[in-house]
C-alpha positions in Angstrom: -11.7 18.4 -9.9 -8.0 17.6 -10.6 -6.7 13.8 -9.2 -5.5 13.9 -5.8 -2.5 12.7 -4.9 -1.6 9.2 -4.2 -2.6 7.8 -0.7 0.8 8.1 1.6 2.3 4.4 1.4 1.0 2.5 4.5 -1.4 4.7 5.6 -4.5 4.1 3.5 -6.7 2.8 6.3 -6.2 6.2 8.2 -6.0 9.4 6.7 -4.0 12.1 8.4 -5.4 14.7 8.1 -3.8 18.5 8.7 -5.8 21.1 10.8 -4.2 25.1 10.6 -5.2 27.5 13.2 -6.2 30.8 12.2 -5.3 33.9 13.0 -4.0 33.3 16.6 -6.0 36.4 17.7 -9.3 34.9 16.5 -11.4 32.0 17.9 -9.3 29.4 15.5 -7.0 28.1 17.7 -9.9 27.7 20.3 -12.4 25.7 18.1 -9.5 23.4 16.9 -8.7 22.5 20.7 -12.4 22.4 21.6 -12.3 19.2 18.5 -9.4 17.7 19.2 -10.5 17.3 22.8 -13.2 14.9 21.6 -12.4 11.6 21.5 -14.4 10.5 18.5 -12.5 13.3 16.6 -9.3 12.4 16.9 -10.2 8.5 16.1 -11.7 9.7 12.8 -8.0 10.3 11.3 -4.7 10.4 12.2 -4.5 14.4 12.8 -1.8 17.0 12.9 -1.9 20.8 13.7 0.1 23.6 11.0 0.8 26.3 13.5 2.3 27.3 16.3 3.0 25.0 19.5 2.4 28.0 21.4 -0.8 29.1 19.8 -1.9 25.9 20.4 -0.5 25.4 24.0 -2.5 28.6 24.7 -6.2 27.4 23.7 -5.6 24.4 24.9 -5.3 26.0 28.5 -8.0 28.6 27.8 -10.3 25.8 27.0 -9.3 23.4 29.6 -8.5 20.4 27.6 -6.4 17.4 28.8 -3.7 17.8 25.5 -0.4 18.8 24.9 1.4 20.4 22.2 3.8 18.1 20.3 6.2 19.5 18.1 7.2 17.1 15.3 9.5 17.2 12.7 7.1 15.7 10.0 3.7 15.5 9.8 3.0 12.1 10.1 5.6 11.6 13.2 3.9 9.9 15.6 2.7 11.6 19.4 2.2 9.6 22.5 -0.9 9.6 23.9 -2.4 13.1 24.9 -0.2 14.8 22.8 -1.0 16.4 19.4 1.3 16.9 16.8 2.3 20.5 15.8 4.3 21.2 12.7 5.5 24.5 12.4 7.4 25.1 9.1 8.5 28.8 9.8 8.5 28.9 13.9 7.7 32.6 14.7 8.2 34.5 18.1 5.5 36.1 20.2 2.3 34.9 18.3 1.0 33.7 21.8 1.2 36.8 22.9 -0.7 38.4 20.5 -3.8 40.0 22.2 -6.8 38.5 20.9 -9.4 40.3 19.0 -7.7 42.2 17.5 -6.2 42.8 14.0 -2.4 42.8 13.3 -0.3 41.9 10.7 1.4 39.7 12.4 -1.1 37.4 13.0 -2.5 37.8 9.3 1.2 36.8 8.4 0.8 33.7 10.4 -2.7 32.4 8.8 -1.6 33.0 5.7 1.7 30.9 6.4 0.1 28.1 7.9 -2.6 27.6 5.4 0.2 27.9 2.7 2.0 25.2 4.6 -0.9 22.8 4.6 -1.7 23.4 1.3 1.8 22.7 0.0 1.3 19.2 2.3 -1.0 18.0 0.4 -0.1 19.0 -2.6 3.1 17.1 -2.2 1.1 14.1 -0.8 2.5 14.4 2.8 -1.0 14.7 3.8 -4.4 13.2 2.5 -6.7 16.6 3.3 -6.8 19.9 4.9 -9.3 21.7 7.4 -8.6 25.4 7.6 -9.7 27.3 10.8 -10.2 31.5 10.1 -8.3 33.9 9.0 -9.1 37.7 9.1 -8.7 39.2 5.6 -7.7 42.8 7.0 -5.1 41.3 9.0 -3.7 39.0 5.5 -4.3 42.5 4.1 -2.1 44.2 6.4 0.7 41.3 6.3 1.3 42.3 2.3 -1.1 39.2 0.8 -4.1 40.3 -1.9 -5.2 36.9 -2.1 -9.0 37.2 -0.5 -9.2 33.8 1.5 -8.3 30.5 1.7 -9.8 29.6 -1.8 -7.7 32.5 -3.4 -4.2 31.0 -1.9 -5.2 27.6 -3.1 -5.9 28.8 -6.1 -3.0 30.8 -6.7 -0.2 28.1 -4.6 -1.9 25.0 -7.2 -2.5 27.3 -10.0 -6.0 24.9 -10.5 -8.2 26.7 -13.6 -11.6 27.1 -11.2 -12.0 26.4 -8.0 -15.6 26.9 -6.7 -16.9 27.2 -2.8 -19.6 24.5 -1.7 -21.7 25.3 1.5 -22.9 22.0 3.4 -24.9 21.7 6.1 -27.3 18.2 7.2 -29.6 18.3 4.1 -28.3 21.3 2.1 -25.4 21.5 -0.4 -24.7 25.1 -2.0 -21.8 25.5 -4.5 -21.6 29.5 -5.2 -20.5 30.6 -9.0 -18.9 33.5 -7.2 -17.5 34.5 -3.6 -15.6 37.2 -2.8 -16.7 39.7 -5.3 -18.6 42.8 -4.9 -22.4 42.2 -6.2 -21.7 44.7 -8.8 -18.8 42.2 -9.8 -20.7 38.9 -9.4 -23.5 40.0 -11.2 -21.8 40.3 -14.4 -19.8 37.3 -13.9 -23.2 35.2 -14.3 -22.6 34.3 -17.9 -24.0 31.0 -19.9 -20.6 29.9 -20.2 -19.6 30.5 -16.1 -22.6 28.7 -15.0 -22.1 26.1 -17.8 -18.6 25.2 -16.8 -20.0 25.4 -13.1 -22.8 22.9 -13.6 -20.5 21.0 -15.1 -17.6 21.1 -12.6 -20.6 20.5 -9.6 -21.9 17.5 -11.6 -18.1 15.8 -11.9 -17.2 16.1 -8.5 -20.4 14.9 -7.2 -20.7 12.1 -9.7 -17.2 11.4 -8.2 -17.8 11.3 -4.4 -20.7 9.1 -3.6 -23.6 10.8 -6.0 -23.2 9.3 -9.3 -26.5 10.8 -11.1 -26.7 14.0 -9.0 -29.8 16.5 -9.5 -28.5 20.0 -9.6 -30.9 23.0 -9.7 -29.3 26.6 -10.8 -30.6 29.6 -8.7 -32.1 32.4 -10.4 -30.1 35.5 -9.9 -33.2 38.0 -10.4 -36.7 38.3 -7.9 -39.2 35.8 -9.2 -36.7 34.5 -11.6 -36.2 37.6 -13.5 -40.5 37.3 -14.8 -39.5 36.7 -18.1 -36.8 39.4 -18.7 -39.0 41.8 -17.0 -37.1 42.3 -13.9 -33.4 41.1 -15.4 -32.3 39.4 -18.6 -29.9 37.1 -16.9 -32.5 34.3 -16.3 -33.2 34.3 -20.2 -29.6 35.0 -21.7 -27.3 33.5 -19.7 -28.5 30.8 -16.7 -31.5 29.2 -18.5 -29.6 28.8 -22.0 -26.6 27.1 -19.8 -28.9 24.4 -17.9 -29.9 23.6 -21.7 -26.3 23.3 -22.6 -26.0 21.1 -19.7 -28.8 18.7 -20.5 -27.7 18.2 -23.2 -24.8 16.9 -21.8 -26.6 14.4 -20.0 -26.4 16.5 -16.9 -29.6 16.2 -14.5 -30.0 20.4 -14.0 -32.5 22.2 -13.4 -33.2 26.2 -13.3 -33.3 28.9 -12.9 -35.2 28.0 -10.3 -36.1 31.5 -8.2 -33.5 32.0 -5.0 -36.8 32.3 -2.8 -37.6 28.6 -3.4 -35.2 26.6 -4.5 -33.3 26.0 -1.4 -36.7 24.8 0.4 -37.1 22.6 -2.8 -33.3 21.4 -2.4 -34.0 20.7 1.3 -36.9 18.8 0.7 -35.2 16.4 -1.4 -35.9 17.7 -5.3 -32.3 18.1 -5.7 -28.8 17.1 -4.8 -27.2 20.2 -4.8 -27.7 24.2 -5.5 -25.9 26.2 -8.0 -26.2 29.8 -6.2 -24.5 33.2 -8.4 -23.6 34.9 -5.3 -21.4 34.8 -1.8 -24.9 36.0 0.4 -27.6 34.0 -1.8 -26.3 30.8 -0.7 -24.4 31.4 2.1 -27.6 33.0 3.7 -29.4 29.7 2.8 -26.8 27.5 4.6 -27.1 29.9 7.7 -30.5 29.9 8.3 -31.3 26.4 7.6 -28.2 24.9 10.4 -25.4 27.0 10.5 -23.7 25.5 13.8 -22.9 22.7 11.3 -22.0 23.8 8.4 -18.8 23.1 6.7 -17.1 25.0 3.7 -15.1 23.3 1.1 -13.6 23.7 -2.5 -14.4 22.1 -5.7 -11.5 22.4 -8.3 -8.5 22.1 -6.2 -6.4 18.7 -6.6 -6.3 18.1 -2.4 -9.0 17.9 -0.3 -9.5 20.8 1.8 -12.8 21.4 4.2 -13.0 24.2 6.5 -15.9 25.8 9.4 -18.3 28.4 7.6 -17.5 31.4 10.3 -15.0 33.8 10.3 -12.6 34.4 13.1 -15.4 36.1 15.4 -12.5 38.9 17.2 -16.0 39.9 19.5 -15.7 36.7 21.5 -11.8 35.5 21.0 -10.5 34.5 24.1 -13.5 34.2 26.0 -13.7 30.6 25.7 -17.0 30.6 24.4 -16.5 29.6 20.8 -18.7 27.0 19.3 -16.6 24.2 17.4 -20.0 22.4 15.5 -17.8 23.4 13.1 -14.6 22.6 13.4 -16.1 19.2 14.6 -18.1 18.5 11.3 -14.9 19.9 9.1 -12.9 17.1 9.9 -15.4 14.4 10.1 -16.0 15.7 6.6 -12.6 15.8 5.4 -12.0 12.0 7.8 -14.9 10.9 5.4 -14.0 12.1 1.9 -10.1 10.8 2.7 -11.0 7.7 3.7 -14.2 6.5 1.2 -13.8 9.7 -1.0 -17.7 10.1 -0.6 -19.9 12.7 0.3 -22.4 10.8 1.7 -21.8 8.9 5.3 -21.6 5.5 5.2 
């Protein structure tokens, strides 16, 4: 993972941290009022919303919280009490407005804007981290952007060489070799020198953040663990030669371990972290085992940037019945890794 950027002068007790909405006709805006509304949340960093006052204004009153949009100037301008800070780069018209649940280029224009916004933040040091609410790839689709997901832009806006996707949840940490490919696509991407260079990125940004001799175990991409070459040559050509190449780099990996068992093993306290080929092999894991918590963030980009693990859920936007877990855990997460640059609480 590339250096962040310097700590903003006089403000290296308190991160500030920058929270986007969405797509304002998904259940972002709603789980980012539902956190900001709890007290602890907004004492773990100094925090400011990339969005829309409106957007904001609007969840704000469908969840009943006690807040006001601000809109400041800067990021780090401060609000008086009750208010949050909004920082709209590019104000829009009519994004409140915008029925929820369903898909529209307008609002995909608006994700994608914001996240670019807090991304450029931190990049240029404004900010110390990002947490990313939603957005609805048709709609990003729709509004002219290929990029995939939040992961894609950040990609593309820093022009980092890999970026990789780790999963957390209490007691599980997932980092996926792939994302958003088709199977078809990910499968041949599992190469010895993909899963080398992922091992190794895993073990540097671990070794960095709290975990300095982390145990990694790589995920077999075949049933059983491809039984030899019998049911896939993958294990044997490509993930078992690269956990070699990693030992001998002094890294502590293990694999491939067989996808049926490794995440129990992982949970259980035999490893530090998973090394998973696929989008659904380790986001399935993460699900199962506690997905109200679960956070999503990226390894490779030089800013912090957490986000929830859900996507923007159009079947209950607007009904006020959103869960922010979440949201919640995203920026204690991102609080935590700004402030100690640790993964594990203190």
């Amino acid at each position: 993972m590339a250096a962040p950027p310097e700590p903003r002068s006089g403000r290296r007790h308190t991160p500030l941290i920058a929270l986007t909405l969405g797509d304002p006709a998904g259940v972002g805006p709603e789980v980012v009022a539902k956190a900001l509304a709890q007290a602890d949340v907004r004492a773990a960093a100094d925090l400011v919303v990339v969005g829309d006052t409106a957007v904001l204004e609007r969840a704000f009153a469908l969840t009943g919280a006690d807040l006001r949009a601000v809109r400041v100037a800067a990021p780090a301008d401060p609000v008086a009490d009750g208010g949050v800070g909004v920082y709209e780069d590019e104000p829009a018209d009519g994004l409140a407005d915008l029925p929820y649940g369903r898909v529209s280029a307008a609002a995909g224009a608006a994700a994608v804007a914001w996240a670019t916004t807090a991304g450029r933040l931190a990049v240029e040091g404004r900010v110390d981290g990002v947490v990313t609410a939603p957005l609805n790839k048709e709609a990003a689709h729709l509004a002219g952007h290929a990029e995939m997901g939040h992961q894609e832009i950040y990609q593309a806006l820093t022009g980092a060489e890999r970026v990789m996707t780790m999963l957390l949840t209490p007691g599980l940490r997932v980092v996926h070799l792939t994302t958003h490919r088709s199977l078809r696509e990910a499968c041949d991407a599992v190469t010895r020198e993909n899963v080398l260079a992922a091992l190794r990125l895993t073990h540097d940004f671990f070794a960095g953040h709290g975990i300095p001799e982390p145990r990694l175990a790589a995920a077999a991409l075949n049933p059983h663990g491809g039984e030899a070459g019998l049911m896939g040559a993958e294990e044997t050509e490509a993930i078992g030669p690269a956990v070699e190449d990693a030992r001998e780099l002094g890294i502590d990996a293990t694999g491939p371990v067989p996808a049926d068992t490794v995440f129990n093993q992982a949970i259980d306290g035999a490893f530090d972290g998973v090394l998973a080929m696929y989008h659904d092999q380790g986001h399935i894991a993460i699900k199962v085992h506690d997905w109200s918590r679960s956070v999503t963030m990226n390894i490779g980009l030089p800013f912090l940037r957490t986000s929830v693990d859900h996507g923007t859920a159009f079947d209950i936007a607007g009904r006020g019945i959103a869960d922010p877990a979440g949201m919640i855990e995203a920026v204690r997460l991102a609080a935590q890794l700004a402030r100690t640059g640790s993964l594990i609480a203190t």
